[in-house]
C-alpha positions, -999 to +999 in steps of 0.1 A: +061+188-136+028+173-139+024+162-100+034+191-093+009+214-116-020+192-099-006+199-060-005+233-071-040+238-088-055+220-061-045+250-031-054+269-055-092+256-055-093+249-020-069+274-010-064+254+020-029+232+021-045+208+044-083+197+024-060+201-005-039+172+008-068+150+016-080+160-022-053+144-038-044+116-008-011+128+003+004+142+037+001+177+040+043+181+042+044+159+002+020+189-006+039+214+006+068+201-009+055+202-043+043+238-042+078+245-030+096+229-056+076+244-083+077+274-070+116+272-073+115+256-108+090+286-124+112+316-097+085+329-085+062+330-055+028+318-063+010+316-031+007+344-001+009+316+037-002+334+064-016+316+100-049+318+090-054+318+046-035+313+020-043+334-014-029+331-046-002+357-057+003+377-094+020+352-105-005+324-089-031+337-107-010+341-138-002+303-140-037+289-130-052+291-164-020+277-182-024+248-151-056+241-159-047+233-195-015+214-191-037+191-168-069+188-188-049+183-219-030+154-200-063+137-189-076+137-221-048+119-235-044+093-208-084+086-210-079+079-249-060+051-238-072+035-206-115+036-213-135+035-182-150+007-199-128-015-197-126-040-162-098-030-139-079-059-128-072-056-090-051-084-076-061-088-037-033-109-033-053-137-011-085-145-004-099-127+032-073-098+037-086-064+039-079-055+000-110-075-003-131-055+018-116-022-004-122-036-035-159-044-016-164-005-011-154+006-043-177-017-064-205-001-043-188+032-054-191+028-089-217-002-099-207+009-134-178-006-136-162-041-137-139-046-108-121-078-115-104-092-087-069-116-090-046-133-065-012-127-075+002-138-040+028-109-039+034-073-048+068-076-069+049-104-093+020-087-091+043-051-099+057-066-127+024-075-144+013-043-139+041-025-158+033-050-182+000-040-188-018-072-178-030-060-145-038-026-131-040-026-091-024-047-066-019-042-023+012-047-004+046-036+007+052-012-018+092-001+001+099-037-004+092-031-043+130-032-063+141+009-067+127+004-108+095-014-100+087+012-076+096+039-102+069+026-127+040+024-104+021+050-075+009+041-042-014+051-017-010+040+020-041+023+031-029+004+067-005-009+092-016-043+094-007-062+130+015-094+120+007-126+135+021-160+134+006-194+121+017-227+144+010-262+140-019-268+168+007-288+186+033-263+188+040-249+226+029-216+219+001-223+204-017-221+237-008-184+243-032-160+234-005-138+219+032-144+211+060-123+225+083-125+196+114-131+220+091-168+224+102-173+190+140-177+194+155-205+180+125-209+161+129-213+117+097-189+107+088-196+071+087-160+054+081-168+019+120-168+012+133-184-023+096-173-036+103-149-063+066-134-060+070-121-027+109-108-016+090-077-002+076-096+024+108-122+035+131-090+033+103-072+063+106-110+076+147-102+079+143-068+091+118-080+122+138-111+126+172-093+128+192-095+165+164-116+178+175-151+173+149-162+146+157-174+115+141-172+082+132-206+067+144-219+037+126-222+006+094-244+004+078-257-029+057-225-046+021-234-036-010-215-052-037-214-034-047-215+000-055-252+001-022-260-013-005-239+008-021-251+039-008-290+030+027-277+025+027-258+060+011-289+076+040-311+061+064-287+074+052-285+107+070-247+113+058-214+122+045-191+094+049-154+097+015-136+089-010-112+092-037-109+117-064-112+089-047-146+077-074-170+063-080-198+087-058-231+080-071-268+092-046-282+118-031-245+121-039-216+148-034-179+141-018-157+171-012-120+172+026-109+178+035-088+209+062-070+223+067-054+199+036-056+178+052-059+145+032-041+112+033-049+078+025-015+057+003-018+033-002+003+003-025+006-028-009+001-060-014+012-097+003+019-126+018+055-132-006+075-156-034+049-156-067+068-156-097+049-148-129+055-124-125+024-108-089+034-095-105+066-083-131+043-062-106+021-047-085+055-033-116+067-023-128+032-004-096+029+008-089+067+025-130+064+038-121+023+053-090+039+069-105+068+086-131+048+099-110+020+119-077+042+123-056+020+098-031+043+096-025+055+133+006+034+142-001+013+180+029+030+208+042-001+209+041-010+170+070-017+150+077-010+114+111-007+090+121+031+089+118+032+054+083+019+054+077+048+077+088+075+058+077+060+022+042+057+041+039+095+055+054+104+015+038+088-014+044+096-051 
């Protein structure tokens, strides 16, 4: 009831379904879907849609004070709890990726505040410590989450992030510019698999790999660290699936995927009910980074798990 109080006060400030939307960082059709449902819940119309306005109705205007209430009351009680004082612990995940370029932003947003980053080196490990209370943000594949992580924590899509793949410099394709991923059949791609940190990102890894002749590697020894990582890879000698922002690895190059271009969705992450300016900066950061260098507008040719898709276009 709460969501759907706030969708509903903010058309009724803007008045205006679509700069409500962008208000509260959903999709316009999550917005509407709210006011609908609330609408059905209290049996009674609340706003007046035509072409060009919306205004509030009777009963709209009968509920707005009471709305206003519910949610300041509700803020108050959350901010008791979570002071803005406090540093936000925001785990990046790894070092170079575009988390810390939002994380950059938002410290700029509010100097204020302590922004801690962490490297977790996976949503569902990182998820977990968030429910626990011992971190507060994290970035990632937030459809791959387990059903009951995912009902503990909200997200906000920040990008479609072009995979890539990491080969040994002596590896064949390691001259092309850009791999076709039908060059990778046959091919064992490591994919994090038997690393309990990261299932989000070997179950995308089985999705993209799926009817196309690659396999998903088996389990390596848990590295932390990039340096660690990079001498486990180099003893391995295989292909690593990646991103395109992947930090650099000695002995290693890093080559976009084609045909498809494969995208790993990336969401911010927090904890359900946390209320903390910092959070507020990296949702702002994020949505401005976004706009500017069309993070969310998916390439013709990109591919992505349907249900990445539609959890993308409808966050809680």
């Amino acid at each position: 009831m709460i969501r759907l109080l706030r969708s509903f006060l903010a058309v009724a400030e803007e008045l205006h379904f679509t700069r409500a939307a962008a208000r509260l960082y959903v999709a316009q059709q999550v917005l509407s879907r709210d006011v609908r449902r609330l609408e059905k819940e209290l049996g009674a119309e609340l706003f007046s849609r035509t072409t060009r306005q919306v205004t509030l109705t009777a009963d709209g205007e009968r509920l707005l004070p009471h709305a206003r209430r519910v949610l300041a009351a509700q803020d108050d009680l959350l901010a008791a709890f979570a002071g803005p004082g406090r540093p936000l612990l925001v785990d990046l995940n790894s070092p170079g990726l575009v988390s810390g370029r939002i994380l950059a932003r938002a410290r700029e947003l509010v100097p204020e505040c302590e922004l801690m980053a962490r490297y977790e080196s996976g949503l569902t490990g990182a998820a977990a410590e968030m429910i626990a209370g011992r971190l507060d943000v994290s970035f990632g594949r937030y459809a791959g989450l387990d059903p009951a992580l995912r009902s503990a924590l909200a997200h906000q899509p920040v990008r479609y992030e072009p995979m890539a793949v990491l080969l040994p410099e002596s590896h064949p394709l390691a001259e092309l510019d850009a791999v076709p991923l039908a060059a990778l059949a046959g091919e064992s791609v490591y994919a994090g698999a038997g690393n309990p940190r990261t299932p989000e990102w070997t179950d995308l890894a089985h999705r993209l790999f799926e009817g196309r002749g690659i396999a998903v590697a088996d389990p390596a020894p848990l590295a932390v660290g990039p340096e660690e990582f990079g001498r486990i890879m180099a003893k391995r000698r295989i292909p690593v699936l990646a991103v395109v922002d992947f930090p650099a690895m000695p002995g290693a190059v890093l080559r976009p995927l084609v045909d498809p271009v494969p995208l790993s969705p990336v969401s911010l992450v927090w904890r359900k009910g946390l209320i903390h300016p910092g959070v507020t900066a990296l949702r702002t950061a994020a949505a401005e980074l976004a706009a500017a260098e069309n993070w969310l507008l998916r390439p013709g040719q990109g591919w992505v798990p349907a249900i990445d898709a539609q959890m993308m276009c409808g966050q809680n």
